[in-house]
Every structure is written in structure tokens, then in C-alpha cells.
C-alpha positions in Angstrom: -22.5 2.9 17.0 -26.1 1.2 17.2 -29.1 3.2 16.8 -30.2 3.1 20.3 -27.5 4.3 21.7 -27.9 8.1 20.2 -30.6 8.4 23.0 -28.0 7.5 25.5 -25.3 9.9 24.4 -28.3 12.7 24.1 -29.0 12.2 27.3 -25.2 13.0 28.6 -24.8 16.6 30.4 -21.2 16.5 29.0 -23.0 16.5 25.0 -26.2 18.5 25.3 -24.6 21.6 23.3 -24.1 18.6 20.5 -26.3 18.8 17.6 -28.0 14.9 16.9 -25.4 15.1 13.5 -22.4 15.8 15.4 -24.1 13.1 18.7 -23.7 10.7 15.7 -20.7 11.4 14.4 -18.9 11.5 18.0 -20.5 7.7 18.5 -18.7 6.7 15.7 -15.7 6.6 18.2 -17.5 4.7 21.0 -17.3 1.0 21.6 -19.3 -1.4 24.1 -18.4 -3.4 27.1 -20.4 -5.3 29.3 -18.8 -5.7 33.0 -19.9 -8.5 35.4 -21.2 -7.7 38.8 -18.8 -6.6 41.5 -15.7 -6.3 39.5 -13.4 -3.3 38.4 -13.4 -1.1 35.7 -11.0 1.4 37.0 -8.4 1.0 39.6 -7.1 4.0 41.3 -3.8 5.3 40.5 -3.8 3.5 37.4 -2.5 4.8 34.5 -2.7 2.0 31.3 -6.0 3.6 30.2 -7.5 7.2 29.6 -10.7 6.4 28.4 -14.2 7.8 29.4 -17.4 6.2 30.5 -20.5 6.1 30.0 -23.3 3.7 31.5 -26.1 2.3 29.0 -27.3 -0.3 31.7 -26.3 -1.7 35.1 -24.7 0.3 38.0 -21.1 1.4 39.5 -20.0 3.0 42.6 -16.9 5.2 42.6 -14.7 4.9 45.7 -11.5 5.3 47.5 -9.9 3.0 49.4 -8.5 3.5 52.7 -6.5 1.6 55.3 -7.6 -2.0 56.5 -9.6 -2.3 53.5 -12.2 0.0 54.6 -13.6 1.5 51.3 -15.1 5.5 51.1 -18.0 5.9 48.1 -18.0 9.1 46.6 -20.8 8.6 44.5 -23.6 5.5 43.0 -23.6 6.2 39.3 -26.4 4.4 37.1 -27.6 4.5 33.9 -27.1 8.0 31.8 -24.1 8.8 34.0 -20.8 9.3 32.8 -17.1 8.2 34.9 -13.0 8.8 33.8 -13.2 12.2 32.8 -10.4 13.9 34.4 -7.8 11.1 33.2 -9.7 11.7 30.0 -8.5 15.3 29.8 -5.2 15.3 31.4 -4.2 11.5 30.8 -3.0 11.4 34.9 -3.4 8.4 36.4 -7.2 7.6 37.8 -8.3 10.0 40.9 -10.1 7.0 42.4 -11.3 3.8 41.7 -14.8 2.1 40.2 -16.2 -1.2 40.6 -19.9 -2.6 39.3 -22.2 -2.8 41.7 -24.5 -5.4 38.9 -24.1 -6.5 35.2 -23.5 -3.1 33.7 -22.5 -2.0 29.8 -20.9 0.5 29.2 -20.0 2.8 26.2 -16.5 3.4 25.9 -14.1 6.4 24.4 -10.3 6.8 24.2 -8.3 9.2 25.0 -6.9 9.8 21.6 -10.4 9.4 19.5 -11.7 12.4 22.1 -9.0 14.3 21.3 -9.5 14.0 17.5 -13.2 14.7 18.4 -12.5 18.2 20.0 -10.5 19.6 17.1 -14.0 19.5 15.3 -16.2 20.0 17.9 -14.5 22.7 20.5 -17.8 22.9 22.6 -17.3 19.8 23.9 -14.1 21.6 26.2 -16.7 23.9 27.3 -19.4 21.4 28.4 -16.3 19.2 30.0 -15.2 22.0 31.9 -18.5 23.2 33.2 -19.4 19.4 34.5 -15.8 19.7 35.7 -16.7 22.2 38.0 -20.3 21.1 39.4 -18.3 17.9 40.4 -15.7 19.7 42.4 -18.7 21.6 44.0 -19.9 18.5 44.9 -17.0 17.1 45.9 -16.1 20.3 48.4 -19.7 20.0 50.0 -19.2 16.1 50.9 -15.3 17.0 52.3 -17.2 19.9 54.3 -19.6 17.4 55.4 -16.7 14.7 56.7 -14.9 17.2 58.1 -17.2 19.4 59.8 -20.5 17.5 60.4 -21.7 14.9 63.5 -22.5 11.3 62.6 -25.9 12.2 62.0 -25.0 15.2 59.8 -22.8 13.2 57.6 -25.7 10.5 57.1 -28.6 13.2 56.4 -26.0 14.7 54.1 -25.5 11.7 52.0 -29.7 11.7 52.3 -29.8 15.0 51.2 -27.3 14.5 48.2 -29.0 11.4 47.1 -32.6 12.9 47.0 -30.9 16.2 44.7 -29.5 12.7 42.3 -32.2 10.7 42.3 -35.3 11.2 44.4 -38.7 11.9 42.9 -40.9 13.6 44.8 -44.5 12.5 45.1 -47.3 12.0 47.7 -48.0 9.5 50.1 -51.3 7.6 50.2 -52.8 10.2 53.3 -51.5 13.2 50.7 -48.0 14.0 52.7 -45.4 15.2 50.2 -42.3 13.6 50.6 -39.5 12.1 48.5 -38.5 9.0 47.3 -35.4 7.2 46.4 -36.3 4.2 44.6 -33.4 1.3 44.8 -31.8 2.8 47.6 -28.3 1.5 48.8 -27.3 -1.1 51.2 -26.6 0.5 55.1 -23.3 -0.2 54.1 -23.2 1.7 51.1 -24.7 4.7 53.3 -22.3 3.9 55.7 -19.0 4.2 52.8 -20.8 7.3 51.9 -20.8 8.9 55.0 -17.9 8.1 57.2 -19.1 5.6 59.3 -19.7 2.1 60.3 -23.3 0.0 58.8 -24.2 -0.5 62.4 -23.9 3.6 63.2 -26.3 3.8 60.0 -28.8 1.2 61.0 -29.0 3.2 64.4 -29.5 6.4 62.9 -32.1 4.8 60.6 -34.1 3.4 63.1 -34.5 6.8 65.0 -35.1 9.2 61.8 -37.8 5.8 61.5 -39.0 6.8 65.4 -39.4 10.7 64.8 -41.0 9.8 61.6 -38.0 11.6 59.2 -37.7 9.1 56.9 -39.8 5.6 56.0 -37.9 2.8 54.6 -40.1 0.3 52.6 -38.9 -2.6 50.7 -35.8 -1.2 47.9 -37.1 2.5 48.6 -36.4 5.1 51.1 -39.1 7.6 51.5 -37.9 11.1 53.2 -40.6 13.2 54.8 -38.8 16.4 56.6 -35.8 17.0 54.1 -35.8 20.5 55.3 -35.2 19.5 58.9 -33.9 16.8 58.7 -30.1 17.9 59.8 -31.5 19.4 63.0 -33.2 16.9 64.1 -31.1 14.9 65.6 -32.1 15.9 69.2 
């Protein structure tokens, strides 16, 4: 494995318990890919390939696809984060499906390399299993969400969940605290993530705009009243 990707594999919640020696030695087993905007890199219910993922560069969403083509996004993943680990573990076919969003490369490991890995280095079951779980706790709060919420809820909740992933708070010019979410996803991306149609989004948008919830300028979303802003819909 190149140098520069040691930071990379550092950087992974599913190796921090790795010491750099054994970081090295496990990216030994890696190999690189680079994937073309908009195509797949895992098709759900597929089962010709184990492997896990990890993203140097680029961007992938992860989704499920329903009927009349209409797609469901359970998560934007970019660069850092890591995709395929349940197939990884079990070697069942893939839980759902993932598909570039831009140019991405990717770091690749098999099945079978892991495996070899983990009779050396038995921590890495532990750190699996404990990303295993925050994942199915995320998972359970975005059914809940579906299930449970209005239109409006289900679209602050995706808000919500992409601030906790990837917003940085900061301060506006006038000194108002708020959130921002640089790079934010199409209305139709919100709209996959949340249950709902682009149009339903760009209305909801445009009132959180009106009450002053949320500012959206340029690529970035800024959110000003996270703590309200499910119960502000009246």
C-alpha cells in the first residue's frame, strides 16, 4: 500500500484500536480502484463479492431501491467512510445497494485477506462489531422517523442526522451560532432520504427559509434553530 494511504486507514473508526505497525501491515491486503461518476459499486442482493470499502476520494450514496424505480438513500458517504461490512463478515449477499455520486477511489479488502487479518489481529472483531451496532442505532432512528414522523419531521430528521455527520458549527457574520453543512445534497437527495417527493422538499425548504430555520446559500445549508426545528412546523 502507498504511503499516503496509512493516514486514510488511521482515520477509519473500524481501525483506531490498530497500532500504525499493524495499520501497515493490514494495508498490505488493500488494493485501489477508481469508480466513475454515477455508476455502481455494489448492487443489492448481490453476492459475487464480499469485499469491504473504504473511500480515499470522491463520494457514494447507499440506497434501496423500491418500486417504479423510486430510489430510498440511507446514507451520503464521503471521504474517510467505510461501506460492505456486513457482507464482509457474514459473506450474505449485499443489504443494499451503492452507486458514486462523482469520480471516487476507493481502497479495497477481500473477504478472505480480512479474515486472514483477524487471526492476528482479534481487535479488529471488536471494533467491527461496535461500528456494527452504532449503524443499526442509526438505522432504527431513520425507520422510527419513516414510520412515525409527518413530512416535515422526516425532512428535519434527515437535517438533524446530516448536521450530527457532517455539520460544523460556526458563527454567522451578525454572531448567531448556527450550523453548517458544506456540499449539501440535491432536493432530491433530501427527498430519497426522507420519504418524499423533491417538490415536498423544495416546499418545506422554502418555509423553514420563511420562519428563518434554516438559510441555504450556494453548496451549503446553514441551520439556525436545530433544537426546534421538529416543532416548528406550525
Amino acid at each position: 500500500m502507498l504511503q499516503q494511504y496509512t493516514q486514510i486507514l488511521r482515520g477509519v473508526d473500524l481501525f483506531s484500536s490498530l497500532s500504525d505497525e499493524q495499520i501497515k501491515l493490514l494495508g498490505r491486503c488493500f488494493q485501489k480502484r477508481i469508480i466513475p461518476r454515477d455508476q455502481l459499486v455494489i448492487l443489492e442482493n448481490d453476492d459475487s463479492d464480499s469485499s469491504l470499502f473504504i473511500i480515499v476520494k470522491g463520494a457514494v450514496k447507499v440506497f434501496l431501491s423500491g418500486a417504479q424505480g423510486r430510489e430510498a438513500i440511507l446514507a451520503l458517504l464521503g471521504r474517510g467512510d467505510f461501506f460492505g461490512e456486513m457482507s464482509l463478515l457474514d459473506g450474505e449477499p449485499r443489504s443494499a445497494s451503492v452507486r458514486t455520486t462523482e469520480q471516487t477511489e476507493l481502497l479495497t479488502l477481500k473477504q478472505e485477506d480480512f479474515y486472514k487479518e483477524l487471526k492476528k489481529q482479534p481487535e479488529l472483531c471488536f471494533s467491527l462489531l461496535a461500528e456494527l451496532s452504532r449503524r443499526l442505532r442509526k438505522a432504527n432512528k431513520q425507520i422510527t422517523s419513516l414510520a412515525l414522523s409527518s413530512v416535515w419531521g422526516r425532512v428535519a430528521d434527515t437535517l438533524l442526522k446530516l448536521s450530527e455527520e457532517k455539520g460544523i458549527r460556526t458563527k454567522t457574520i451578525q454572531g448567531k451560532s448556527c450550523i453548517v453543512i458544506r456540499g449539501k445534497p440535491s432536493q432530491q437527495q433530501f427527498a430519497e432520504m426522507s420519504g418524499t417527493t423533491r417538490e415536498t422538499v423544495s416546499r418545506i425548504f422554502a418555509l423553514m427559509q420563511k420562519k428563518e430555520i434554516i438559510a441555504l446559500v450556494g453548496k451549503d445549508l446553514y441551520i439556525f434553530q436545530e433544537k426546534n426545528i421538529k416543532f416548528s412546523e406550525l
